[in-house]
Backbone of each chain as nested JSON, in Angstrom:
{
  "chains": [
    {"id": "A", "residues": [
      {"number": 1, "name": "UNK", "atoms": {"N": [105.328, 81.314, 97.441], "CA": [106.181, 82.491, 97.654], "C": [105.578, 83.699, 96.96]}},
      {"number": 2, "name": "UNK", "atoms": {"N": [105.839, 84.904, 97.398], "CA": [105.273, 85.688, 97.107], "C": [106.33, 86.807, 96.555]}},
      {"number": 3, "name": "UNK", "atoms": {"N": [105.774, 87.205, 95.061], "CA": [106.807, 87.671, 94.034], "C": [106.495, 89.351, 93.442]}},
      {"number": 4, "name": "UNK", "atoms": {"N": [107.196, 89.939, 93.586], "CA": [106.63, 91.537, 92.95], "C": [107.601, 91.894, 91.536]}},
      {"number": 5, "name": "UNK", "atoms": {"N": [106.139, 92.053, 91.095], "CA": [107.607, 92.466, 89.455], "C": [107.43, 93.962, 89.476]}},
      {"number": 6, "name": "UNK", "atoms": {"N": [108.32, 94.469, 88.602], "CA": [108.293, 95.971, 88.252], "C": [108.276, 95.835, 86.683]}},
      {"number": 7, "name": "UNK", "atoms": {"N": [107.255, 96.5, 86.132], "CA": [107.554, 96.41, 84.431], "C": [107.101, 97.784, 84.01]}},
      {"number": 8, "name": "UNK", "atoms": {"N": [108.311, 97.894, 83.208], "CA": [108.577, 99.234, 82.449], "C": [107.809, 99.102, 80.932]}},
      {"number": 9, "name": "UNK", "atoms": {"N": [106.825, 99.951, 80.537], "CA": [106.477, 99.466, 79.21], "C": [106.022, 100.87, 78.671]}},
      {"number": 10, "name": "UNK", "atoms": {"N": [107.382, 100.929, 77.621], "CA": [107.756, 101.97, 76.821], "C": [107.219, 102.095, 75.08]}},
      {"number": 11, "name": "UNK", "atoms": {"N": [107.0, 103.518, 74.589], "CA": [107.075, 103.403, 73.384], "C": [108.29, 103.245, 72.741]}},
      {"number": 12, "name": "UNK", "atoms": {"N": [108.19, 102.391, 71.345], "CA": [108.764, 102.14, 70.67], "C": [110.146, 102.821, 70.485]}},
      {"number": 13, "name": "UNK", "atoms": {"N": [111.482, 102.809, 69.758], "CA": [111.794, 103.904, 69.72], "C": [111.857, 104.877, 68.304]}},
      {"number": 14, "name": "UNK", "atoms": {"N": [111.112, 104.315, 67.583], "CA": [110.679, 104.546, 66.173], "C": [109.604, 105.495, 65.958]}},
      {"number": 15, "name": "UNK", "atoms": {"N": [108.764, 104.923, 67.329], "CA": [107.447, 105.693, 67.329], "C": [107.51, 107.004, 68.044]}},
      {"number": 16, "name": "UNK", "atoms": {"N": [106.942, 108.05, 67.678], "CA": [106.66, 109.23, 68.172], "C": [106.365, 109.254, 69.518]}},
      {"number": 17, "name": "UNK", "atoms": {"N": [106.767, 110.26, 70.429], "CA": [105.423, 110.586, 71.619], "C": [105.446, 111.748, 72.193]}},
      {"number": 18, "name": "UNK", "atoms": {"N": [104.427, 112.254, 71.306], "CA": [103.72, 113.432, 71.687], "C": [103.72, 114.173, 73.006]}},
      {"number": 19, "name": "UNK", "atoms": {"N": [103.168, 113.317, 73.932], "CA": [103.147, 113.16, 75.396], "C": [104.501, 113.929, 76.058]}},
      {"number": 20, "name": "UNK", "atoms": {"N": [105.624, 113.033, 75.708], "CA": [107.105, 113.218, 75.983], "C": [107.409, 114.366, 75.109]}},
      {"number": 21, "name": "UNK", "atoms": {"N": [106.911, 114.963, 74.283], "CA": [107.131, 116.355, 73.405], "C": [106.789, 116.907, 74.196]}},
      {"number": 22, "name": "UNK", "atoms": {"N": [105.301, 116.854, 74.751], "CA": [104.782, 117.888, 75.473], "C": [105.249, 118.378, 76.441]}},
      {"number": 23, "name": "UNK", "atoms": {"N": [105.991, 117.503, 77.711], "CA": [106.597, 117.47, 78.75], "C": [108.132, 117.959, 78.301]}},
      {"number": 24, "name": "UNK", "atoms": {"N": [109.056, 117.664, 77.294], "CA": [109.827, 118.212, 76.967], "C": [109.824, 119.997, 77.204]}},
      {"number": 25, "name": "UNK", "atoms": {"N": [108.712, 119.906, 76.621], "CA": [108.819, 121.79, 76.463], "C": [108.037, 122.511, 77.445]}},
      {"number": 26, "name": "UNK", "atoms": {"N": [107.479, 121.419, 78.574], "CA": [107.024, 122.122, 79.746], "C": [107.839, 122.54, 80.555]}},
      {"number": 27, "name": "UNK", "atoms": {"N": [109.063, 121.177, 80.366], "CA": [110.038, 121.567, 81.264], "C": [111.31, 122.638, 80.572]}},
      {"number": 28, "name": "UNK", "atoms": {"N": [111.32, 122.624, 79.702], "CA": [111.819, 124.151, 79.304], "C": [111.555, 125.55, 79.556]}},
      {"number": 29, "name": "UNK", "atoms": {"N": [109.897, 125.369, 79.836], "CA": [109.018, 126.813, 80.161], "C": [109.577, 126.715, 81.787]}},
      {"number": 30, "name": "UNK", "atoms": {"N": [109.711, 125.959, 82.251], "CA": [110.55, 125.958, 83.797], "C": [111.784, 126.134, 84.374]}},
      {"number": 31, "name": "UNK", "atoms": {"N": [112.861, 126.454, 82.417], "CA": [113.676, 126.573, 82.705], "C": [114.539, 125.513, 83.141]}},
      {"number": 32, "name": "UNK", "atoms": {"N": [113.714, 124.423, 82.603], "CA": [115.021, 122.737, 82.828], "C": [115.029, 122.35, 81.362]}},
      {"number": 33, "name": "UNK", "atoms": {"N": [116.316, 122.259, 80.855], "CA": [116.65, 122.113, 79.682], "C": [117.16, 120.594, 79.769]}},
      {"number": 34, "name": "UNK", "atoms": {"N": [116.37, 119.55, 78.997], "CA": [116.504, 118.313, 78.684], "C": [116.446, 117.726, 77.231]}},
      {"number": 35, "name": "UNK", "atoms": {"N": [117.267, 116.979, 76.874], "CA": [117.622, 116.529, 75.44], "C": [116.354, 115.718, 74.9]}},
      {"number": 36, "name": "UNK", "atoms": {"N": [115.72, 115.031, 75.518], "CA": [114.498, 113.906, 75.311], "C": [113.752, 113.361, 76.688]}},
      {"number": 37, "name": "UNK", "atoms": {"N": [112.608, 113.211, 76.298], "CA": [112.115, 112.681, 77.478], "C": [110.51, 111.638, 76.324]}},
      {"number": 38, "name": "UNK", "atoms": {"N": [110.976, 110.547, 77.13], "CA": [110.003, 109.386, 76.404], "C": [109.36, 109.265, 77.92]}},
      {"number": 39, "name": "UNK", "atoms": {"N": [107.816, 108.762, 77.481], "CA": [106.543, 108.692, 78.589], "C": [105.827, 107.131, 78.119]}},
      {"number": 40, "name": "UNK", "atoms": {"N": [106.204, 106.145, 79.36], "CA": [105.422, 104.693, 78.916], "C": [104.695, 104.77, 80.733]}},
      {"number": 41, "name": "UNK", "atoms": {"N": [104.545, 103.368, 80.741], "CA": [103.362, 102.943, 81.908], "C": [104.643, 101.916, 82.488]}},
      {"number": 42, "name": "UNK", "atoms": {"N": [104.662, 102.304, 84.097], "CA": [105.127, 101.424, 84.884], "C": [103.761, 100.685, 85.809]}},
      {"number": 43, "name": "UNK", "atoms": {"N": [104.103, 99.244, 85.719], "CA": [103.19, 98.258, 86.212], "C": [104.158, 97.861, 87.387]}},
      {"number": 44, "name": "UNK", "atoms": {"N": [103.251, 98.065, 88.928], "CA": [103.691, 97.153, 89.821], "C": [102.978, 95.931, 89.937]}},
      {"number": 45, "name": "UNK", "atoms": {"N": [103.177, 94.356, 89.786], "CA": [102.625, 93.502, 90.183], "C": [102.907, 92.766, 91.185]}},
      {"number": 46, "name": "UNK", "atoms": {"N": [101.839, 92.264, 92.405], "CA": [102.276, 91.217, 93.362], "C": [101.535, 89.672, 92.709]}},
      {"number": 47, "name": "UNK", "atoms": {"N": [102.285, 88.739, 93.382], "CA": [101.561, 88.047, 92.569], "C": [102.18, 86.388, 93.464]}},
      {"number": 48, "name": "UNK", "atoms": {"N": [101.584, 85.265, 93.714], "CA": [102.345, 84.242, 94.373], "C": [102.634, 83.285, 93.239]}},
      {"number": 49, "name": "UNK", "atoms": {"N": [103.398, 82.764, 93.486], "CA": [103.898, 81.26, 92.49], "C": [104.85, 80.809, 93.326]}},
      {"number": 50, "name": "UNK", "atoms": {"N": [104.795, 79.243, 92.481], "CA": [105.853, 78.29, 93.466], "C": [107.427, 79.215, 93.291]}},
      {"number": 51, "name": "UNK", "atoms": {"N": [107.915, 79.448, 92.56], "CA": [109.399, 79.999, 92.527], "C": [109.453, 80.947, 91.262]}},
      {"number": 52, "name": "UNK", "atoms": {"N": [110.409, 81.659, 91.339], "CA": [110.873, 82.645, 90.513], "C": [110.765, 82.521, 88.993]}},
      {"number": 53, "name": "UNK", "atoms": {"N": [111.071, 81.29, 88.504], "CA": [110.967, 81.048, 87.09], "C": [108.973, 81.026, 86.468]}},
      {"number": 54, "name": "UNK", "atoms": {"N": [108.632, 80.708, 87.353], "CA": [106.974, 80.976, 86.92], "C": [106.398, 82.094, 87.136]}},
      {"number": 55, "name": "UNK", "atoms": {"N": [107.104, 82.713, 88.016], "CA": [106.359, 84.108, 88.098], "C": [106.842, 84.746, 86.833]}},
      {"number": 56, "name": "UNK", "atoms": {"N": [108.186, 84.884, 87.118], "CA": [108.75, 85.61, 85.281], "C": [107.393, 85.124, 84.354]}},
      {"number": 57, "name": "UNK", "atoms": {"N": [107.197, 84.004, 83.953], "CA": [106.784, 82.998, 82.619], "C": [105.259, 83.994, 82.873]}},
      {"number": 58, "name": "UNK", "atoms": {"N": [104.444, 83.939, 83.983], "CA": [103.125, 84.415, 84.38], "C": [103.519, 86.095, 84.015]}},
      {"number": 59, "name": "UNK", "atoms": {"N": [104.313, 86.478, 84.273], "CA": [104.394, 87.852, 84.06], "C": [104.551, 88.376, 82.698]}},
      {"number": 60, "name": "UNK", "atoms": {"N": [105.517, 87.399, 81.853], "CA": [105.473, 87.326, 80.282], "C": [104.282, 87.518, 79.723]}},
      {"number": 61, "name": "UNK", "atoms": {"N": [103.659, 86.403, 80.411], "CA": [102.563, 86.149, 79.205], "C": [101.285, 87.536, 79.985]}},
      {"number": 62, "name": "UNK", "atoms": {"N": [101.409, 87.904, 80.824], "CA": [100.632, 88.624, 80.927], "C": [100.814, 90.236, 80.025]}},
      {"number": 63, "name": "UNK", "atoms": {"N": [101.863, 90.617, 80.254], "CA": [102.709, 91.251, 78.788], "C": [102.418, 91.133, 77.391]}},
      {"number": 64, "name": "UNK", "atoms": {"N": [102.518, 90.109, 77.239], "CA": [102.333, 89.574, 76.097], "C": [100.741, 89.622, 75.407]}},
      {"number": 65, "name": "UNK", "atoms": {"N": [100.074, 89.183, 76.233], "CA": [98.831, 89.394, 76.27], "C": [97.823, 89.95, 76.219]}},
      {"number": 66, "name": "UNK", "atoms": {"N": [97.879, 91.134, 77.665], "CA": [97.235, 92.377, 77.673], "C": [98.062, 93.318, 77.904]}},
      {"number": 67, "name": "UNK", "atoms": {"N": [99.123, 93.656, 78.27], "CA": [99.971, 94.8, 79.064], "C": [100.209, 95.616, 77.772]}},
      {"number": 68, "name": "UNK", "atoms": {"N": [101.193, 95.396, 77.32], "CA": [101.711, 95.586, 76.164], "C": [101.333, 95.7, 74.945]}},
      {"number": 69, "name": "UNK", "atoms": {"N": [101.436, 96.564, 73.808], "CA": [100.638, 96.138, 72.478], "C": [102.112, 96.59, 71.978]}},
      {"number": 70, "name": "UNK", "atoms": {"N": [102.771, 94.97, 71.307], "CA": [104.122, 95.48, 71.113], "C": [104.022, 95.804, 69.476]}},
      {"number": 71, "name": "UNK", "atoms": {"N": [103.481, 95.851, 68.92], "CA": [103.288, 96.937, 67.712], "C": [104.116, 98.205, 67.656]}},
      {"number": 72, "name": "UNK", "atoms": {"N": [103.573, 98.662, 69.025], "CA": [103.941, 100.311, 69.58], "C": [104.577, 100.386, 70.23]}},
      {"number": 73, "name": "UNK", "atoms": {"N": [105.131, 98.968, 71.455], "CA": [105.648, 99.402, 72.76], "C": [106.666, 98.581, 73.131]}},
      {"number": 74, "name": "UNK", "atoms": {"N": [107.188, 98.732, 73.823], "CA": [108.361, 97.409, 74.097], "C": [108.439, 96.876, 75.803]}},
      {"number": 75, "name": "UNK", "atoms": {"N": [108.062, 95.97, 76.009], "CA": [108.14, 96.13, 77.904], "C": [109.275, 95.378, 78.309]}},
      {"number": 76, "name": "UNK", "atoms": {"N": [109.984, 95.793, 79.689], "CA": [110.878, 94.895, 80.292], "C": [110.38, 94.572, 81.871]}},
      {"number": 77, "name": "UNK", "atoms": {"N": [110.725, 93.883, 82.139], "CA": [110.606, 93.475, 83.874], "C": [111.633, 93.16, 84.493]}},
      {"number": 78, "name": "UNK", "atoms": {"N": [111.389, 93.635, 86.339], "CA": [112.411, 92.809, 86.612], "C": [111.577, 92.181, 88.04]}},
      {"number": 79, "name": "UNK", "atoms": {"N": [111.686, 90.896, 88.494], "CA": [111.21, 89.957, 89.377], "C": [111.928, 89.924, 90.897]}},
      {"number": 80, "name": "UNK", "atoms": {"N": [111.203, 90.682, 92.283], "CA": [111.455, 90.462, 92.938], "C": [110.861, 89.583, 94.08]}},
      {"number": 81, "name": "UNK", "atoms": {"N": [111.881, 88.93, 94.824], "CA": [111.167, 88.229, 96.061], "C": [110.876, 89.05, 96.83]}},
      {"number": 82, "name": "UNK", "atoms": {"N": [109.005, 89.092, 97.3], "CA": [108.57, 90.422, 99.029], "C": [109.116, 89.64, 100.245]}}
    ]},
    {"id": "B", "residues": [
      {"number": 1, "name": "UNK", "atoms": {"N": [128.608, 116.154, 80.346], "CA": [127.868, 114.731, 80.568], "C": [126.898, 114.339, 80.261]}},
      {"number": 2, "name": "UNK", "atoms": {"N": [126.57, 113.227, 79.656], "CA": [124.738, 113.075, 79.543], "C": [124.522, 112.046, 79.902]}},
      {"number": 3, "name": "UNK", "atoms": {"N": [123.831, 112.124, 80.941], "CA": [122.981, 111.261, 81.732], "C": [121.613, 110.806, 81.22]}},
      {"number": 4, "name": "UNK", "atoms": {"N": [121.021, 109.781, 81.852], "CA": [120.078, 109.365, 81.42], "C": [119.043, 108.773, 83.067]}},
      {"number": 5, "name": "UNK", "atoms": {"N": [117.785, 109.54, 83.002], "CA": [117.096, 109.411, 84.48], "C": [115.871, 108.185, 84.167]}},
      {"number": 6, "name": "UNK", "atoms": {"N": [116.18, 107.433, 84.698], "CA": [114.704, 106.519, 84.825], "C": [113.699, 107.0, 85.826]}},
      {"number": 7, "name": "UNK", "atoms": {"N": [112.663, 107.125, 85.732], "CA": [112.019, 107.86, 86.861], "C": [110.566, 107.17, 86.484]}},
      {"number": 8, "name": "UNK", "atoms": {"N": [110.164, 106.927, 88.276], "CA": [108.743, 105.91, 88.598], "C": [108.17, 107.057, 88.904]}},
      {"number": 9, "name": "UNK", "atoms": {"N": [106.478, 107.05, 88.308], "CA": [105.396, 107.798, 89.168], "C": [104.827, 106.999, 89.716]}},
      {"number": 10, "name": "UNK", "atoms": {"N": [104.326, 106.663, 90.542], "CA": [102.906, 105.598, 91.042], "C": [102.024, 106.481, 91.626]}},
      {"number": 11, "name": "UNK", "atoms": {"N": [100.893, 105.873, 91.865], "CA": [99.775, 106.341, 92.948], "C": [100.438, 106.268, 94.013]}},
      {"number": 12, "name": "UNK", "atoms": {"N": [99.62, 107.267, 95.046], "CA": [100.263, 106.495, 96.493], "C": [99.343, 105.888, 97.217]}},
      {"number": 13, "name": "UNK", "atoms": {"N": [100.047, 104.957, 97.956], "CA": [99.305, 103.622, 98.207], "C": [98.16, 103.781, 98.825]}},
      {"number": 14, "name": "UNK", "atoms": {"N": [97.568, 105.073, 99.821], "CA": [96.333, 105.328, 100.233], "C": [95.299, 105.577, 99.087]}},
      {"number": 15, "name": "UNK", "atoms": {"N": [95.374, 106.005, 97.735], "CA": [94.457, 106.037, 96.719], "C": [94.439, 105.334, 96.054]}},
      {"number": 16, "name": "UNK", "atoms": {"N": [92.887, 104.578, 95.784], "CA": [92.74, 103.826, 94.802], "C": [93.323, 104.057, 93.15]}},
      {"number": 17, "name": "UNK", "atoms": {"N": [93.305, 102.667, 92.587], "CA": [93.667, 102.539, 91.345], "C": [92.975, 101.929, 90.702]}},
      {"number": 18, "name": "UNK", "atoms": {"N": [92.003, 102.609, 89.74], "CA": [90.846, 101.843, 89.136], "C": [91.539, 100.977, 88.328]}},
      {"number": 19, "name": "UNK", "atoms": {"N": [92.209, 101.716, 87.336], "CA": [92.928, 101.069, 86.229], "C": [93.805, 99.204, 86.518]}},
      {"number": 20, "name": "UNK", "atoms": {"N": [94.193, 99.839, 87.65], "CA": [94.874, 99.071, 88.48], "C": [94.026, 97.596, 88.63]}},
      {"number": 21, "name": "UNK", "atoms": {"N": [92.999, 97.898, 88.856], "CA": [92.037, 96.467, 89.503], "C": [91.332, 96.273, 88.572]}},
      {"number": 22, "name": "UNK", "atoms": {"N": [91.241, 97.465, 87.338], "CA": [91.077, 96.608, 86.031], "C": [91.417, 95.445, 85.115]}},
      {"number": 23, "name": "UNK", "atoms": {"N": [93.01, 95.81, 85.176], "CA": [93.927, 94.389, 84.496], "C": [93.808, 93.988, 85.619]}},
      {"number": 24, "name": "UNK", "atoms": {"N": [93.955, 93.755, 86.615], "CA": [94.01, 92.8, 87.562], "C": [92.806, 91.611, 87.019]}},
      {"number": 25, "name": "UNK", "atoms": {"N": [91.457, 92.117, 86.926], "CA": [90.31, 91.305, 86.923], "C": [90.373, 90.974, 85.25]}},
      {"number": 26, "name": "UNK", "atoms": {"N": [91.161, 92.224, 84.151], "CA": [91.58, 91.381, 82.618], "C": [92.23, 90.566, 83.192]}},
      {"number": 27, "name": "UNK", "atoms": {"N": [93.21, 89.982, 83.555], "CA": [94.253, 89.438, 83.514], "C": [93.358, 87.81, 84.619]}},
      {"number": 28, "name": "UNK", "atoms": {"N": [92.521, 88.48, 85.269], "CA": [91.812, 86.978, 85.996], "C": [91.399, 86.147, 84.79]}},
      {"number": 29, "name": "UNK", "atoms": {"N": [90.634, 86.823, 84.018], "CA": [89.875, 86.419, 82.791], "C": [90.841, 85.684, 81.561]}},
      {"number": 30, "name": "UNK", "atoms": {"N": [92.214, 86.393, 82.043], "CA": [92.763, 85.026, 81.171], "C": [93.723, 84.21, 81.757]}},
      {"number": 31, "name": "UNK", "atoms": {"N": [92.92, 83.905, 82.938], "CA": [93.535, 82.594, 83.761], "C": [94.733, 83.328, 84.352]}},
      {"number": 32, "name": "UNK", "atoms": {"N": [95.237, 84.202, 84.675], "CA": [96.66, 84.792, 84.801], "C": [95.893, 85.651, 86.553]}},
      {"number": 33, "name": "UNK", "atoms": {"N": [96.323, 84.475, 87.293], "CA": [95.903, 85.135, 88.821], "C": [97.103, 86.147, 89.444]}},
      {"number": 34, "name": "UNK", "atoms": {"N": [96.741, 87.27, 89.563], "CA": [97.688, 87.892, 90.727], "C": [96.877, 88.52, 91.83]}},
      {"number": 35, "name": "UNK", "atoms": {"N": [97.781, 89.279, 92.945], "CA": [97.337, 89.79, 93.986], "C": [97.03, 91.537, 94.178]}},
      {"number": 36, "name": "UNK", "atoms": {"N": [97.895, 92.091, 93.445], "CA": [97.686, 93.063, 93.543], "C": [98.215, 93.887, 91.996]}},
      {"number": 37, "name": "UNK", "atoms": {"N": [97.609, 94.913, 91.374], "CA": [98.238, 95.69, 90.083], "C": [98.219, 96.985, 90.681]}},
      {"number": 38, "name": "UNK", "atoms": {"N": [99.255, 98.304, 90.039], "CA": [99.179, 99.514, 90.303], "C": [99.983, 100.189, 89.215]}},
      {"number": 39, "name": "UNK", "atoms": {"N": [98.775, 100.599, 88.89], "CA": [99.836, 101.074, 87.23], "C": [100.246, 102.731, 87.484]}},
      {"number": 40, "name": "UNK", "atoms": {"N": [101.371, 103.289, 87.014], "CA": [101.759, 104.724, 87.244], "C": [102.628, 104.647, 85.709]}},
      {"number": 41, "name": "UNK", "atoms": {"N": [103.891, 105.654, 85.828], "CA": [104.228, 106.602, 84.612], "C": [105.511, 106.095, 85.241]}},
      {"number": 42, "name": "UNK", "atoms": {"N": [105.71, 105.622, 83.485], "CA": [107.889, 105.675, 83.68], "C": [108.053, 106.312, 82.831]}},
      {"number": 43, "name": "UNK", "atoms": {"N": [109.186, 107.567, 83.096], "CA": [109.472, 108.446, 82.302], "C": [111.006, 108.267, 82.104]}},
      {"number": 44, "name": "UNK", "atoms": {"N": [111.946, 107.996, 81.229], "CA": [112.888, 108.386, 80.833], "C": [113.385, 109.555, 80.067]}},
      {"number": 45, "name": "UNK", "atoms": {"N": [114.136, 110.132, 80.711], "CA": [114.459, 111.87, 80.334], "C": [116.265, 111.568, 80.143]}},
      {"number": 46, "name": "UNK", "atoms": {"N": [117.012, 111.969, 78.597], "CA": [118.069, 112.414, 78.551], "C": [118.572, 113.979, 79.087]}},
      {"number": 47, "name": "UNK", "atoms": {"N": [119.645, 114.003, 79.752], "CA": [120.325, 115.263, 79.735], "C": [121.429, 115.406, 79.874]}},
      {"number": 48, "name": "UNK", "atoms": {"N": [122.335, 116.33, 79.429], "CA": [123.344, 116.608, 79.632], "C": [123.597, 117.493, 80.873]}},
      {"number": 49, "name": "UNK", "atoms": {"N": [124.098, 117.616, 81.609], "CA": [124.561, 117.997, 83.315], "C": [126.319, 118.024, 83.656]}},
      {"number": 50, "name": "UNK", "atoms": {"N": [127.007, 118.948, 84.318], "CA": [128.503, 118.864, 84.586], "C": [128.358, 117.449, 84.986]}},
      {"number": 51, "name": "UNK", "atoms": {"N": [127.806, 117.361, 86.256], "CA": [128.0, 115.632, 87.077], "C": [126.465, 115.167, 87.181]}},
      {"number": 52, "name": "UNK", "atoms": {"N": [126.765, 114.05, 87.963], "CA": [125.577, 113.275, 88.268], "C": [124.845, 114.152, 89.35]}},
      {"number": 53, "name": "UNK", "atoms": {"N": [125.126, 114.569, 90.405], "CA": [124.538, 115.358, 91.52], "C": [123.969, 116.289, 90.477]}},
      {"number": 54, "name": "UNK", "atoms": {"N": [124.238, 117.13, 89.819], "CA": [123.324, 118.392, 89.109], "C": [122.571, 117.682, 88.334]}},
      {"number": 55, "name": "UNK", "atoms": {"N": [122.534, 116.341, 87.921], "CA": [121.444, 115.913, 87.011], "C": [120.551, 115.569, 87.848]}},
      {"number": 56, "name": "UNK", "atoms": {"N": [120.704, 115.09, 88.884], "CA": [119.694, 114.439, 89.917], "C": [119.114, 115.691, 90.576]}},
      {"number": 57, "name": "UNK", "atoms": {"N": [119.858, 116.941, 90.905], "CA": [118.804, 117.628, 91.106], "C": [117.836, 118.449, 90.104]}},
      {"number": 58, "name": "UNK", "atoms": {"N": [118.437, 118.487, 88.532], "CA": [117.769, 118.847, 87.902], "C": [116.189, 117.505, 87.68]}},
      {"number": 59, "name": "UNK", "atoms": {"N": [116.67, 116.785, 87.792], "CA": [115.353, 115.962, 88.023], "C": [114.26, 115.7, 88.828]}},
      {"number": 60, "name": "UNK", "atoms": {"N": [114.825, 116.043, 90.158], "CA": [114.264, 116.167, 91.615], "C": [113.268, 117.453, 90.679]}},
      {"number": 61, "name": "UNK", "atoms": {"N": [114.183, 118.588, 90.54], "CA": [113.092, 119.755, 90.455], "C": [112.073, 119.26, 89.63]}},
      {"number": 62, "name": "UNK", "atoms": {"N": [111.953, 118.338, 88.576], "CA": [111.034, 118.695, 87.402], "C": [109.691, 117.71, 88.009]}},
      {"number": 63, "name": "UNK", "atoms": {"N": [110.558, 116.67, 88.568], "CA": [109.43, 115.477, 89.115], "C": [108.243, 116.618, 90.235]}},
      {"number": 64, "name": "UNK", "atoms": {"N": [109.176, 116.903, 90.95], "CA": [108.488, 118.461, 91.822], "C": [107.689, 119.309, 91.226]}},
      {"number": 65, "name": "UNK", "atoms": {"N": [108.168, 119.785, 90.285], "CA": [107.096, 121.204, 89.957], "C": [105.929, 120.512, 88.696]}},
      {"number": 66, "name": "UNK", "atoms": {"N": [106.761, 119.404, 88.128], "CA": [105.915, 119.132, 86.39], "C": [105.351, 117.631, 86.802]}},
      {"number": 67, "name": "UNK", "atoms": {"N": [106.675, 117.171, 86.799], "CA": [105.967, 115.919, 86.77], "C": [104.778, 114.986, 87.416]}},
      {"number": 68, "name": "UNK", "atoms": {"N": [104.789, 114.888, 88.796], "CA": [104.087, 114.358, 89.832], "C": [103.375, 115.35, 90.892]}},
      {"number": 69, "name": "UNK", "atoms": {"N": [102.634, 114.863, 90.887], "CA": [101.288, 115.391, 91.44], "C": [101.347, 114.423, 92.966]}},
      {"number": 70, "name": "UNK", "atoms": {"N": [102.028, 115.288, 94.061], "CA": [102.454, 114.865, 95.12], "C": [101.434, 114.595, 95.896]}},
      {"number": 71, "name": "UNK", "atoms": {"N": [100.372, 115.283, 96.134], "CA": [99.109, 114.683, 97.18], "C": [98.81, 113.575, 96.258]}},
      {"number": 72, "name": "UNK", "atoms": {"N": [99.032, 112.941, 95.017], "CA": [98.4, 111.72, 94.791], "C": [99.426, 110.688, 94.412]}},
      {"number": 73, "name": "UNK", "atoms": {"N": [100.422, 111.125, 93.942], "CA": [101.481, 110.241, 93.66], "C": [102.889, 110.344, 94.463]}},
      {"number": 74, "name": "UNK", "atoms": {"N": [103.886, 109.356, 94.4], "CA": [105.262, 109.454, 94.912], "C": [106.098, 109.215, 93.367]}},
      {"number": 75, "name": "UNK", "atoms": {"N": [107.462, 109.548, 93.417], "CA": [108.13, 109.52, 92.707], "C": [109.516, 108.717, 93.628]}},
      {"number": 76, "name": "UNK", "atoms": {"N": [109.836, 107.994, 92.273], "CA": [110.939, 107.472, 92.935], "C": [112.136, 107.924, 91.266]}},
      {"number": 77, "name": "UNK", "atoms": {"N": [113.489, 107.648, 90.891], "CA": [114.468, 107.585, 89.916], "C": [115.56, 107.486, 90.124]}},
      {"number": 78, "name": "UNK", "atoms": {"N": [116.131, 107.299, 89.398], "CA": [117.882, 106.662, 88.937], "C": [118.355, 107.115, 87.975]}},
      {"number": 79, "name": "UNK", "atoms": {"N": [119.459, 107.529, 88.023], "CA": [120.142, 108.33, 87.366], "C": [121.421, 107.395, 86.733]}},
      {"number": 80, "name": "UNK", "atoms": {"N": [122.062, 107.21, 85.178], "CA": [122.597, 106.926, 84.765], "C": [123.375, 107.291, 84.053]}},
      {"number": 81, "name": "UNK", "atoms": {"N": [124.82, 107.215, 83.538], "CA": [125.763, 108.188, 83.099], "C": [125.638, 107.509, 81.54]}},
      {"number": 82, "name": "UNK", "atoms": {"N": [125.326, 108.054, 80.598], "CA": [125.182, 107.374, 79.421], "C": [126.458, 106.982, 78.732]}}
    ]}
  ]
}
């Protein structure tokens, strides 16, 4: 079966981001006034496995692994059937 | 009100994603097979707005003018009432 995750992988919320400062006050110079704005990496993955519970587990550890450096970042997913 | 916008950048699907077929081929290397990667930008932005419709278009505008870079990316978001 063939499985697509979506993973959100955010900074910390402890940690700074610059990035999201920057964009904060771009969008002010535009005249859109926003309270916060945080900037992480969305990952689309396709990917086959026998059923839903291994793709999650394959998607973990790929997170876990390389995606993520949870030091700094925090990721979530969510697992769909294509 | 303060809302809270989840908002996807991706590539769009006619342009390559180096980055993309990078972890793909990390992620071969540690035994972790998938089919396809496409990495883009999740941005979460707080704001305060009368309703949900004025937050969503205050977001529409920013993804428009700041955020996404439309000949190369799509934007997709969701809007949440905090």
């Amino acid at each position: 079966m063939k499985f697509r995750a979506e993973i959100d992988i955010m900074p910390q919320k402890a940690i700074l981001d610059p990035q999201g400062k920057a964009v904060k006050s771009g969008l002010k110079n535009l005249g859109i006034e926003v309270e916060d704005v945080r900037i992480g990496k969305h990952i689309t993955i396709l990917l086959d496995a026998p059923d839903k519970n291994t793709a999650a587990a394959r998607i973990d550890e790929a997170c876990v692994k390389l995606l993520a450096n949870q030091i700094m970042e925090t990721f979530q997913y969510e697992i769909f059937e294509e």
